[in-house]
N, CA, C and O atoms as a DFTB+ gen file, in Angstrom:
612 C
 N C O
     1  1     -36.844     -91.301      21.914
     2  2     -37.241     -90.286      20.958
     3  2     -36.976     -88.912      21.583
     4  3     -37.491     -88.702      22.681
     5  1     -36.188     -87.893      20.982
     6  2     -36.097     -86.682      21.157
     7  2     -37.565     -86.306      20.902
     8  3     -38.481     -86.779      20.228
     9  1     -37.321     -84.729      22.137
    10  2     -38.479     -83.605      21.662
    11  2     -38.546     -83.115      20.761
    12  3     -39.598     -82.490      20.628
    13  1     -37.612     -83.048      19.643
    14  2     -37.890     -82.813      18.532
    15  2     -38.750     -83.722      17.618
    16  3     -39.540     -83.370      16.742
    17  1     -38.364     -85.179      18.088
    18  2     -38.869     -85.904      16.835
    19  2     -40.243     -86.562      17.184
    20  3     -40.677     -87.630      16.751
    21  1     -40.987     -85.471      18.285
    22  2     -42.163     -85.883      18.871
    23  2     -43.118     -84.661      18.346
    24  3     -44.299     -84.521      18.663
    25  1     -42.322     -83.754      17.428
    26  2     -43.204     -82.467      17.186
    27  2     -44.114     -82.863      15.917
    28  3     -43.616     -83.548      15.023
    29  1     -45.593     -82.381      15.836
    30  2     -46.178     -82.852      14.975
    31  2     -45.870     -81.082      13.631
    32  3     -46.088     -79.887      13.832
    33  1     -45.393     -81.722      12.582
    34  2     -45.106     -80.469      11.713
    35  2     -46.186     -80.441      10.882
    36  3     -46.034     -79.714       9.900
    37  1     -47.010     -80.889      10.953
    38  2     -48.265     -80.666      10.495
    39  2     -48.656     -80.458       9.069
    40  3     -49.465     -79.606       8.699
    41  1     -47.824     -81.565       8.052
    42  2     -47.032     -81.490       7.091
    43  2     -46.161     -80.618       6.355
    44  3     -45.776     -80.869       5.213
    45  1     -45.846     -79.579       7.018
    46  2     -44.862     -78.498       6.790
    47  2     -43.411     -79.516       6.373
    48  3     -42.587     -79.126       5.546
    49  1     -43.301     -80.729       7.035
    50  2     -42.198     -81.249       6.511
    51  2     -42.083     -81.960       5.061
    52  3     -41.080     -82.526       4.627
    53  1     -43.478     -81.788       4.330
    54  2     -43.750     -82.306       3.014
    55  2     -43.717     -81.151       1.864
    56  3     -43.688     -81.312       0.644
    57  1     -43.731     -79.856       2.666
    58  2     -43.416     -79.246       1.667
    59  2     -42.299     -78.826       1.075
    60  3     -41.407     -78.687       1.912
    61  1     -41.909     -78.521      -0.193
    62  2     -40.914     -78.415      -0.865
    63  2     -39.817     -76.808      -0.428
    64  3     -38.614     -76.544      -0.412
    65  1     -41.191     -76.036      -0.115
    66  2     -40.153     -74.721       0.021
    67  2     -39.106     -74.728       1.788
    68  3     -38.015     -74.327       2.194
    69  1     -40.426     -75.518       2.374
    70  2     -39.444     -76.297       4.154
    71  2     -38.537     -76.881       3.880
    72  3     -37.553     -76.752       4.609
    73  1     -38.445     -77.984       2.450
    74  2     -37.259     -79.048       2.520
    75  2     -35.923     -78.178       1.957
    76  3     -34.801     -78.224       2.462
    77  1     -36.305     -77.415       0.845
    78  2     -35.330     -76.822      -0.042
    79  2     -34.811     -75.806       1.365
    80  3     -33.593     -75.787       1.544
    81  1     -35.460     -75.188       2.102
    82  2     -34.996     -74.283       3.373
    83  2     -33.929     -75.151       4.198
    84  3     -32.842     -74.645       4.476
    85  1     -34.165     -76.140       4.492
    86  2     -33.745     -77.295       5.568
    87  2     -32.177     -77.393       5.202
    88  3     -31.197     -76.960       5.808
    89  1     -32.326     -78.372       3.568
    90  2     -31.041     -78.559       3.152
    91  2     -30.385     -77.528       2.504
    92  3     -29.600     -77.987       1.674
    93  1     -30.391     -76.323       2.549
    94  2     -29.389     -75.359       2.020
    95  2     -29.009     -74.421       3.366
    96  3     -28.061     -73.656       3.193
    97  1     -29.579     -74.405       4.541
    98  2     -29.606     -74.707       5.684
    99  2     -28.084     -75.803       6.007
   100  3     -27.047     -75.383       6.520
   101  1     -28.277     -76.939       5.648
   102  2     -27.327     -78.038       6.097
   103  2     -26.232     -77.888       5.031
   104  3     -25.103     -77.954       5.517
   105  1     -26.268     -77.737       3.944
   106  2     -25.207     -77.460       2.971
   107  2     -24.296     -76.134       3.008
   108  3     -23.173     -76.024       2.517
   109  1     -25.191     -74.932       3.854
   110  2     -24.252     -73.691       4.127
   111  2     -23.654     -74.001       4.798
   112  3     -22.482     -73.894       4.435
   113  1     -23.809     -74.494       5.973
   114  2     -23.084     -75.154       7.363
   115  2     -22.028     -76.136       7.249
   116  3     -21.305     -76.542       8.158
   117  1     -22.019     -76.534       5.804
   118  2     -20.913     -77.729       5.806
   119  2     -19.737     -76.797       5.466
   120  3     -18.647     -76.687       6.026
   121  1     -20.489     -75.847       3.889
   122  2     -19.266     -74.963       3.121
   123  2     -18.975     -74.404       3.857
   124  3     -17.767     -74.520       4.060
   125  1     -19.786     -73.304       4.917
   126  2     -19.175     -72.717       5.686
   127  2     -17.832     -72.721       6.309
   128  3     -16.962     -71.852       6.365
   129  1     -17.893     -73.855       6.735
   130  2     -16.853     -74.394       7.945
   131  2     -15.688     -75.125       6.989
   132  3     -14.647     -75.519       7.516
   133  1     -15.868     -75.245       5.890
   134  2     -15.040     -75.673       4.711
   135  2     -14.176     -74.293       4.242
   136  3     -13.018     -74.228       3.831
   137  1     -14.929     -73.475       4.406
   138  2     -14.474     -72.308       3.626
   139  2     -13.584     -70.841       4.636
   140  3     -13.060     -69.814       4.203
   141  1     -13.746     -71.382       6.163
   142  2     -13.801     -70.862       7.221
   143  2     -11.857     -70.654       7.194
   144  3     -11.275     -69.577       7.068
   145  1     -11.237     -71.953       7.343
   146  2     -10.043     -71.253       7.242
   147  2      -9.188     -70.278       6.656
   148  3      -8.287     -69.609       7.161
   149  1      -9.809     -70.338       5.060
   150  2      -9.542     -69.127       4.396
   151  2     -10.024     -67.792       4.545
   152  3      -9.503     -66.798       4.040
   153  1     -11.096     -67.818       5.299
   154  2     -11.795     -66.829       5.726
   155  2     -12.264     -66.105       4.466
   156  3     -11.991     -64.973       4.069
   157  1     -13.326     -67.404       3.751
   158  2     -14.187     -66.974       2.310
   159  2     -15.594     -67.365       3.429
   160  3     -15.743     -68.254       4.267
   161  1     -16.509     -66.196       2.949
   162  2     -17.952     -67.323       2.673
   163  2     -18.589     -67.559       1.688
   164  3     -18.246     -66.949       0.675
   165  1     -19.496     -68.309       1.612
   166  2     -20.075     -69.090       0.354
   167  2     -20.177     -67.915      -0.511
   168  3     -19.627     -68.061      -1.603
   169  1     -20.652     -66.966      -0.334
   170  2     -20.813     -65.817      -1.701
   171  2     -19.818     -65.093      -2.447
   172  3     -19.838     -64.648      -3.594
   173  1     -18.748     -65.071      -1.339
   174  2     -17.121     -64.568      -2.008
   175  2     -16.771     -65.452      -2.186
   176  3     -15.879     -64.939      -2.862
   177  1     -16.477     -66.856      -2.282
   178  2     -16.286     -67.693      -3.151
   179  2     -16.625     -67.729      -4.646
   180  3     -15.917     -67.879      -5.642
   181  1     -18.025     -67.530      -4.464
   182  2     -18.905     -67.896      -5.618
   183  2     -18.396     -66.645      -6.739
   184  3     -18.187     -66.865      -7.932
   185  1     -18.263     -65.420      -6.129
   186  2     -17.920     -64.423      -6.718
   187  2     -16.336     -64.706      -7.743
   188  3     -16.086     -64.599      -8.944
   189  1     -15.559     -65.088      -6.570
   190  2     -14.192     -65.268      -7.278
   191  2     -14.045     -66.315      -8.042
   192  3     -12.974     -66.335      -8.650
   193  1     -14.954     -67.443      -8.271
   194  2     -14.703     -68.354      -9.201
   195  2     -15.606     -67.720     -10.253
   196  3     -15.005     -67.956     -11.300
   197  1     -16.745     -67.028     -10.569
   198  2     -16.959     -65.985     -11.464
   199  2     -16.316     -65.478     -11.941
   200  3     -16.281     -65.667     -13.157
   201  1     -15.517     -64.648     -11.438
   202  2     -14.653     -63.336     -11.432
   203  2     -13.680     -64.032     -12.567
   204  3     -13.584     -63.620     -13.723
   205  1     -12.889     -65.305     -11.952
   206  2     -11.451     -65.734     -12.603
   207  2     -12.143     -66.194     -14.011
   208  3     -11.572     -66.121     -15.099
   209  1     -13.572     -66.720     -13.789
   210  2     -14.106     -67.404     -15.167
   211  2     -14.063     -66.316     -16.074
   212  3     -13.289     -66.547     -17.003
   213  1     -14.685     -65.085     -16.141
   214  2     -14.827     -64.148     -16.542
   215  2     -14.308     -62.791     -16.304
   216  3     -14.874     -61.937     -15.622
   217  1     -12.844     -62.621     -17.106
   218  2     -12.118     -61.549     -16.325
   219  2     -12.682     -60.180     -16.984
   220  3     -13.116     -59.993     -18.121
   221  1     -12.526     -59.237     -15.835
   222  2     -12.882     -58.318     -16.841
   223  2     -14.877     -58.314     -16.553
   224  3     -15.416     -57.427     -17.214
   225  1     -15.511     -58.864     -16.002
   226  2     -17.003     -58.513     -15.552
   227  2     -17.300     -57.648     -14.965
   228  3     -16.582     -57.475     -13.981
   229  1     -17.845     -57.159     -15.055
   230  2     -18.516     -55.704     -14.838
   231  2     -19.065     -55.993     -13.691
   232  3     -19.682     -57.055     -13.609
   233  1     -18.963     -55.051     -12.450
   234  2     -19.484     -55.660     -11.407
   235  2     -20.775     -55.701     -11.298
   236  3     -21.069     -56.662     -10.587
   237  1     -22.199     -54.820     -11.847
   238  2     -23.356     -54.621     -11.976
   239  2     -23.825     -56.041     -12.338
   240  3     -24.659     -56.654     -11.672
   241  1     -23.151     -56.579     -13.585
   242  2     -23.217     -57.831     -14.317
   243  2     -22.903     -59.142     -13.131
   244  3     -23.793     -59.992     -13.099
   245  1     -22.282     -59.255     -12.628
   246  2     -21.848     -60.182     -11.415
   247  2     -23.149     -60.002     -10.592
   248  3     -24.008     -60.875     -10.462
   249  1     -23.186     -58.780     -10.062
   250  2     -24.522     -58.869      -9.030
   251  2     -25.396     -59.701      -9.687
   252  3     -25.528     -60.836      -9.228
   253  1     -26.304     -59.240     -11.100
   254  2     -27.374     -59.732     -11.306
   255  2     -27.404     -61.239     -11.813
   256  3     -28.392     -61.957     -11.973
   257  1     -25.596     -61.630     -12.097
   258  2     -26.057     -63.423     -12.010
   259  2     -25.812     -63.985     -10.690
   260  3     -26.300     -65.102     -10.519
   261  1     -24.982     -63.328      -9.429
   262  2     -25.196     -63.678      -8.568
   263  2     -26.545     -63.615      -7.676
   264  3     -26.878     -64.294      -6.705
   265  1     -27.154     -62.636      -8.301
   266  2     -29.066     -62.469      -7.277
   267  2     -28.010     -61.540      -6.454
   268  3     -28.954     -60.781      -6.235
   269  1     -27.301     -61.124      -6.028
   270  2     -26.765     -60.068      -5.039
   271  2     -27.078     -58.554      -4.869
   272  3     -26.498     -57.899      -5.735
   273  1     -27.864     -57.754      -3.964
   274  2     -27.979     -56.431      -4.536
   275  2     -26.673     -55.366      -4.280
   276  3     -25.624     -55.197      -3.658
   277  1     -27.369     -54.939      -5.018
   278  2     -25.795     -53.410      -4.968
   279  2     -25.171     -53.676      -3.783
   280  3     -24.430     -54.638      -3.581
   281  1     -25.476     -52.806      -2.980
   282  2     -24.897     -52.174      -2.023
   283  2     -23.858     -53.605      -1.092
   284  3     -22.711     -53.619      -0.644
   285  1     -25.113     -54.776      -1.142
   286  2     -24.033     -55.921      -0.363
   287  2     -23.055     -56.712      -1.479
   288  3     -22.359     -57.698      -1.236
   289  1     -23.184     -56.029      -2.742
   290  2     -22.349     -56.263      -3.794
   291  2     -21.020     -55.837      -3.572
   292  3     -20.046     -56.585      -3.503
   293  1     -21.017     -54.502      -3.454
   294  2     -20.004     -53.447      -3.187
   295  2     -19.397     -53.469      -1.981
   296  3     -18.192     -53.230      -1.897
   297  1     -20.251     -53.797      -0.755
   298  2     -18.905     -53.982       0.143
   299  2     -18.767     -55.415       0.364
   300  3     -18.300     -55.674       1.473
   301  1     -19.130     -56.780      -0.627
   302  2     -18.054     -57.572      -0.782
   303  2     -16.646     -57.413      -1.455
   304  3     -15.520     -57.770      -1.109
   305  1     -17.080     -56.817      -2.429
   306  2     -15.887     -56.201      -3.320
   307  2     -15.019     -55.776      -2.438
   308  3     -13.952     -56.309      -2.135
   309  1     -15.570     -54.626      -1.947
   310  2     -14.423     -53.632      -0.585
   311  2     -13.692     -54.615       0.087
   312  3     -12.480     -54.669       0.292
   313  1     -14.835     -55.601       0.492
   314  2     -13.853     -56.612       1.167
   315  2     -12.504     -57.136       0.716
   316  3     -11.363     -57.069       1.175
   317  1     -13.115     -57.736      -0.455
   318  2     -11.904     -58.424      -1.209
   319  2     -10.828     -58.159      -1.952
   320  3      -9.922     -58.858      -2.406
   321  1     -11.314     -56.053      -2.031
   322  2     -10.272     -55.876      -2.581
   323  2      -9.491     -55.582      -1.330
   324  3      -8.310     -55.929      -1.333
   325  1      -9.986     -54.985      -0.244
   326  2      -8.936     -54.571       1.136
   327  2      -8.254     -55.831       1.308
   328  3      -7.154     -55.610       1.814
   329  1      -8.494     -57.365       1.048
   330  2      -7.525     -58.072       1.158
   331  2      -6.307     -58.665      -0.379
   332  3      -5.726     -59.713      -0.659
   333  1      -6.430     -57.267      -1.018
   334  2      -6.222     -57.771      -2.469
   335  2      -6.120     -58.763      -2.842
   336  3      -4.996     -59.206      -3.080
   337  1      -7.462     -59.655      -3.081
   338  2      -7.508     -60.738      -3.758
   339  2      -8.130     -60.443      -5.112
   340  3      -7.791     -61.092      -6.102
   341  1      -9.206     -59.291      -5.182
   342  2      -9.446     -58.705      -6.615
   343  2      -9.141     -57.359      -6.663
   344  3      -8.838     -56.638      -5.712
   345  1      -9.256     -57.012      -8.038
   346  2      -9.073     -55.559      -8.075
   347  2     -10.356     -54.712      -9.321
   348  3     -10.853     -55.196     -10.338
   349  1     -10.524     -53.563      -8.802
   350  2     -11.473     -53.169      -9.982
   351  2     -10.601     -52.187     -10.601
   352  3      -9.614     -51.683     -10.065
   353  1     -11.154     -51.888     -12.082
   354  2     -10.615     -51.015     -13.157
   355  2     -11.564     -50.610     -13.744
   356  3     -12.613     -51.234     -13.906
   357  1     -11.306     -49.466     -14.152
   358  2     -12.504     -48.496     -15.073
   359  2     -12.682     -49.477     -16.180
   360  3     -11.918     -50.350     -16.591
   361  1     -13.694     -49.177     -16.505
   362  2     -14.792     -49.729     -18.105
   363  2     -14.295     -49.143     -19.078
   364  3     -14.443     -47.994     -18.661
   365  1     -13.734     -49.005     -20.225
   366  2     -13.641     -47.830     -21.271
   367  2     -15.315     -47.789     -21.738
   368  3     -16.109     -48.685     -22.025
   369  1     -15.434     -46.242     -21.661
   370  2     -16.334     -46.348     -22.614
   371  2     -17.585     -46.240     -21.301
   372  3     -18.671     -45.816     -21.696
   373  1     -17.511     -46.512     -20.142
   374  2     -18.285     -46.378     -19.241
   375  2     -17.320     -45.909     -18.150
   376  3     -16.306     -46.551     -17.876
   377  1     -17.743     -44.504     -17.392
   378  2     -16.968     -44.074     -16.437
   379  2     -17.726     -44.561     -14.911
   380  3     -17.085     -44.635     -13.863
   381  1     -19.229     -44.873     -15.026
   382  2     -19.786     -45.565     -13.538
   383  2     -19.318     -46.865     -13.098
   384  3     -19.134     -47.232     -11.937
   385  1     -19.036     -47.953     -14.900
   386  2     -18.744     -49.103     -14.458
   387  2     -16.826     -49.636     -13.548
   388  3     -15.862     -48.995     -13.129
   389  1     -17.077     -50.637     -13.623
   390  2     -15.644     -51.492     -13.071
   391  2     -15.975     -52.615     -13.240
   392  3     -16.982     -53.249     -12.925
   393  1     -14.825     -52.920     -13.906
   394  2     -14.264     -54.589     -14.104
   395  2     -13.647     -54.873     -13.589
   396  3     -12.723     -54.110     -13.306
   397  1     -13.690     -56.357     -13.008
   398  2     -13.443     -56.831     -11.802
   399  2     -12.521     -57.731     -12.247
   400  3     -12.840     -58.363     -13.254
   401  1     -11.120     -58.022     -11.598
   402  2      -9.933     -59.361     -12.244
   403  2      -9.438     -59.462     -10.896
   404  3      -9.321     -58.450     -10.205
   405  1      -8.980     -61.211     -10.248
   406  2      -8.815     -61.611      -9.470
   407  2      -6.872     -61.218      -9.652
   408  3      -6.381     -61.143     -10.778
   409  1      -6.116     -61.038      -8.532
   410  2      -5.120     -60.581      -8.681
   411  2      -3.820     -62.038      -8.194
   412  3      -4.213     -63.127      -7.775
   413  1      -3.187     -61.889      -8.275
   414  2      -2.149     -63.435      -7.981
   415  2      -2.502     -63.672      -6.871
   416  3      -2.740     -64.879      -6.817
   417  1      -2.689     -63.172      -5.872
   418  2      -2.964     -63.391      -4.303
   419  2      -4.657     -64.040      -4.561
   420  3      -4.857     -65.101      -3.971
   421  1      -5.507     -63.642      -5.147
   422  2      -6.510     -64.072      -5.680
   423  2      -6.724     -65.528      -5.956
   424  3      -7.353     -66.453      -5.442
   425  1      -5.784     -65.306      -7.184
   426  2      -6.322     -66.948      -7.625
   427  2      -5.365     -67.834      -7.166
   428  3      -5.238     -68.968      -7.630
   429  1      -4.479     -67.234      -6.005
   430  2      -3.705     -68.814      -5.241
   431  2      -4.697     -68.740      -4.168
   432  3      -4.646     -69.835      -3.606
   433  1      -5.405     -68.146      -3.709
   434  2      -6.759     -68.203      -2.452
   435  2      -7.689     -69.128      -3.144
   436  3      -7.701     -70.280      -2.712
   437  1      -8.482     -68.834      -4.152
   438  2      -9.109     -69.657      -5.151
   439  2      -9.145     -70.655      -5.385
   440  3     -10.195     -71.293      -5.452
   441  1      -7.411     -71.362      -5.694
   442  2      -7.069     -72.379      -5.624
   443  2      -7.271     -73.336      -4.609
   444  3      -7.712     -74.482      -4.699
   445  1      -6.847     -72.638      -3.541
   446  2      -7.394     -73.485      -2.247
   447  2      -8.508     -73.401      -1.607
   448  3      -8.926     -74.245      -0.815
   449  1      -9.072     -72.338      -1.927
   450  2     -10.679     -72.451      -1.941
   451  2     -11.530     -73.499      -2.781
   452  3     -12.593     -74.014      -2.435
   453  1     -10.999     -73.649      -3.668
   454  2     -10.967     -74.404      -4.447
   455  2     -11.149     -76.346      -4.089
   456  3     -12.077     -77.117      -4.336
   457  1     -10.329     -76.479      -3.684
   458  2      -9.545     -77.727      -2.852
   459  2     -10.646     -78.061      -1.855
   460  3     -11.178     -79.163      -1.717
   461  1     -10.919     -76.892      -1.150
   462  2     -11.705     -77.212       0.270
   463  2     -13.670     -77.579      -0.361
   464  3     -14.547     -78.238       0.197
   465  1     -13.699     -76.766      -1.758
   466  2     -14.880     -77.098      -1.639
   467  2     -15.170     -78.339      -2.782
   468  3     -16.263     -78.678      -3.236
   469  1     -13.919     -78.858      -3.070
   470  2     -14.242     -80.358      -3.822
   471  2     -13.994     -81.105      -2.560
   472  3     -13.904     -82.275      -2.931
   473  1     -13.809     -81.059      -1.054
   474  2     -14.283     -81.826      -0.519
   475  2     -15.402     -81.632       0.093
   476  3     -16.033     -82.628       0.444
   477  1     -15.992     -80.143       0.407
   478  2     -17.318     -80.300       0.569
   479  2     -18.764     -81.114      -0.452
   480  3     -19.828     -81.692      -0.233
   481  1     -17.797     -80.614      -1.788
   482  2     -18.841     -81.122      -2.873
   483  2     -19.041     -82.792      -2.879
   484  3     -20.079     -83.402      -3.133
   485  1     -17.330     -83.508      -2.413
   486  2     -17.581     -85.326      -2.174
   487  2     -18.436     -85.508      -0.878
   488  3     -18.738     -86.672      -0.613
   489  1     -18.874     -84.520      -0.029
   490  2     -19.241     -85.135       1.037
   491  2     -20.890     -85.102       0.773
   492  3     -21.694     -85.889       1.274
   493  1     -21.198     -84.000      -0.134
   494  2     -22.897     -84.155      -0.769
   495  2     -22.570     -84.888      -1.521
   496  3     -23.415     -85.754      -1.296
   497  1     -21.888     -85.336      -2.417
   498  2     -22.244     -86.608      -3.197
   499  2     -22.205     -87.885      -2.329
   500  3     -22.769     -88.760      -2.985
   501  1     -21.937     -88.202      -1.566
   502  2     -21.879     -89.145      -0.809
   503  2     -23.394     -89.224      -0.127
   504  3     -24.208     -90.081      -0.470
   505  1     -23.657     -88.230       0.869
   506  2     -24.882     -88.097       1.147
   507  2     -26.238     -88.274      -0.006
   508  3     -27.205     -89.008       0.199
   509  1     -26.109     -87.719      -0.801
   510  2     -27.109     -87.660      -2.199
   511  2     -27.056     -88.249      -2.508
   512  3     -28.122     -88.863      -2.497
   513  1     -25.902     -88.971      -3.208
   514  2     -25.878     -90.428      -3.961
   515  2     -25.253     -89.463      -5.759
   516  3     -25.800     -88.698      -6.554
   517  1     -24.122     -89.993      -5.665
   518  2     -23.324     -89.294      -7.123
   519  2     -24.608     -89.267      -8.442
   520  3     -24.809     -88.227      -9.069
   521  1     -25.136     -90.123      -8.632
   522  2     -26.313     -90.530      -9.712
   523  2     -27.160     -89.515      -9.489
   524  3     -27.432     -89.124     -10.624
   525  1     -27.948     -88.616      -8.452
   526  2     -29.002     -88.465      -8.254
   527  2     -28.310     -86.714      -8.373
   528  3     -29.088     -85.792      -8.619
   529  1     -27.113     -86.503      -8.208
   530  2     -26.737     -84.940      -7.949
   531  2     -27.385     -83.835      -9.179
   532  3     -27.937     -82.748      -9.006
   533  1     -27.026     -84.706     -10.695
   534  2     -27.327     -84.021     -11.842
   535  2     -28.595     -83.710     -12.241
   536  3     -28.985     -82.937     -13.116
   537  1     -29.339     -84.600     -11.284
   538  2     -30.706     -84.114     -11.744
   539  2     -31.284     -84.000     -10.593
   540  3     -32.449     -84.371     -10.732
   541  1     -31.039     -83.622      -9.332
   542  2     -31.436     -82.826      -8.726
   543  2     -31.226     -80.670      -8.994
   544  3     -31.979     -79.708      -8.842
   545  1     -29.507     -80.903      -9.525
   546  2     -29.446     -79.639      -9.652
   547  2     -30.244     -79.304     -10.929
   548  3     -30.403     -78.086     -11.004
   549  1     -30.831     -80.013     -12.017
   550  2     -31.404     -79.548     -13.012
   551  2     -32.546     -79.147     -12.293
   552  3     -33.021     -78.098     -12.727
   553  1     -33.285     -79.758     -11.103
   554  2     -34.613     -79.525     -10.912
   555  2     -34.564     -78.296     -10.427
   556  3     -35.400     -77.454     -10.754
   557  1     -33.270     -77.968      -9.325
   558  2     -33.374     -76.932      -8.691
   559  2     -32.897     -75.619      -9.650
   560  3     -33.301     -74.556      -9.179
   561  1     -32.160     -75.490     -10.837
   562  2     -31.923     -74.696     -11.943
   563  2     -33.420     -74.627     -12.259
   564  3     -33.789     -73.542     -12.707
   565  1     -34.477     -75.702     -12.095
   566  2     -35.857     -75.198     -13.104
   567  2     -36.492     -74.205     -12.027
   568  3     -37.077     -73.184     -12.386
   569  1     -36.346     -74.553     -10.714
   570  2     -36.964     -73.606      -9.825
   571  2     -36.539     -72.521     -10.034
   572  3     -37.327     -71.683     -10.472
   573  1     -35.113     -72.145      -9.791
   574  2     -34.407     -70.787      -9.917
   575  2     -35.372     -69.589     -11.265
   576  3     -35.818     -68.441     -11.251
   577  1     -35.278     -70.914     -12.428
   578  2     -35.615     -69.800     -13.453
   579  2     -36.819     -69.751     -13.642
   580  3     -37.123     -69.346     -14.765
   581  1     -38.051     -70.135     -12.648
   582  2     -39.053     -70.125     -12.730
   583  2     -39.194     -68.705     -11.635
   584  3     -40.330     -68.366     -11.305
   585  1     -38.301     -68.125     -11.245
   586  2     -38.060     -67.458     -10.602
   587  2     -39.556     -65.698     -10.437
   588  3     -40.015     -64.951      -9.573
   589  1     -39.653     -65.927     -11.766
   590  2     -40.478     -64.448     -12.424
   591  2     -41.892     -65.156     -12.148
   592  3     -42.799     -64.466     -11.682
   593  1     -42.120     -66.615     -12.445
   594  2     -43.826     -66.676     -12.383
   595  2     -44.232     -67.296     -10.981
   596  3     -45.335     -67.251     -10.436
   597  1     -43.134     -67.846     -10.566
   598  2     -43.562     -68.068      -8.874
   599  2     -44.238     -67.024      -7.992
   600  3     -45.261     -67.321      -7.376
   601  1     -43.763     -65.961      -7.923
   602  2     -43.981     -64.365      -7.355
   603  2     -45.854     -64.310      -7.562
   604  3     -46.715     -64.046      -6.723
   605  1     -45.984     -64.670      -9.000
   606  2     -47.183     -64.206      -9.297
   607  2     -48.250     -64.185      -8.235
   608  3     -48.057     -64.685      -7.127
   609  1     -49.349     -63.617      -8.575
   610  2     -50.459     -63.102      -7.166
   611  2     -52.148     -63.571      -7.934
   612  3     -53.187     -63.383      -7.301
């Protein structure tokens, strides 16, 4: 027996907000290193398969379905546009906003970003069990949008 598996967690390992910590914990670490040769991480990913879904999003609008705030909003963007993979364009009609469209260099990165994380995604289904994935993510979608009364005091 490892020193680890001699530690008494004092049921901290029964709770839900330790477990949900643990495995997204173990699931960054897989994408990570999935996503590493392209030199994406999990959130500029997430962004550019947004982005291509929805051309033309307003970047304010992206932050708030990504949970991302401004400022680490904006210099992902910087990022991605200094490697032109997206580009922003004025709003008509709004001179603060920008709409955001992934550029050819973009969505052939995408693509293989793409690639790398349908094998991260077979390697949690494997672990999870394919049956059990859809309704785990429903449970964890109910947490997300329970988001406003959890906080409560």
């Amino acid at each position: 027996m490892s020193e680890t598996e001699s530690i008494d967690m004092a049921g901290l390992d029964r709770e839900l907000g330790f477990a949900l910590r643990l495995a997204q914990l173990a699931v960054f670490k897989d994408l990570m290193a999935c996503l590493k040769p392209l030199s994406l991480r999990p959130a500029e990913y997430s962004l550019l398969v947004i982005v291509h879904a929805n051309p033309g999003l307003k970047q304010l609008t992206l932050g708030a379905v990504l949970s991302v705030q401004g400022p680490n909003l904006v210099t992902m963007v910087d990022q991605l546009e200094a490697r032109e993979v997206i580009v922003r364009s004025p709003v008509p009609n709004d001179r603060r906003a920008h709409a955001l469209h992934l550029t050819a260099k973009g969505r052939s990165l995408l693509r293989q970003a793409k690639t790398a994380h349908a094998k991260h995604q077979a390697r949690l289904n494997r672990c999870l069990g394919k049956a059990d994935a859809p309704d785990l993510i429903a449970i964890l979608n109910r947490i997300a949008a329970a988001e406003a009364w959890i906080g409560e005091r």
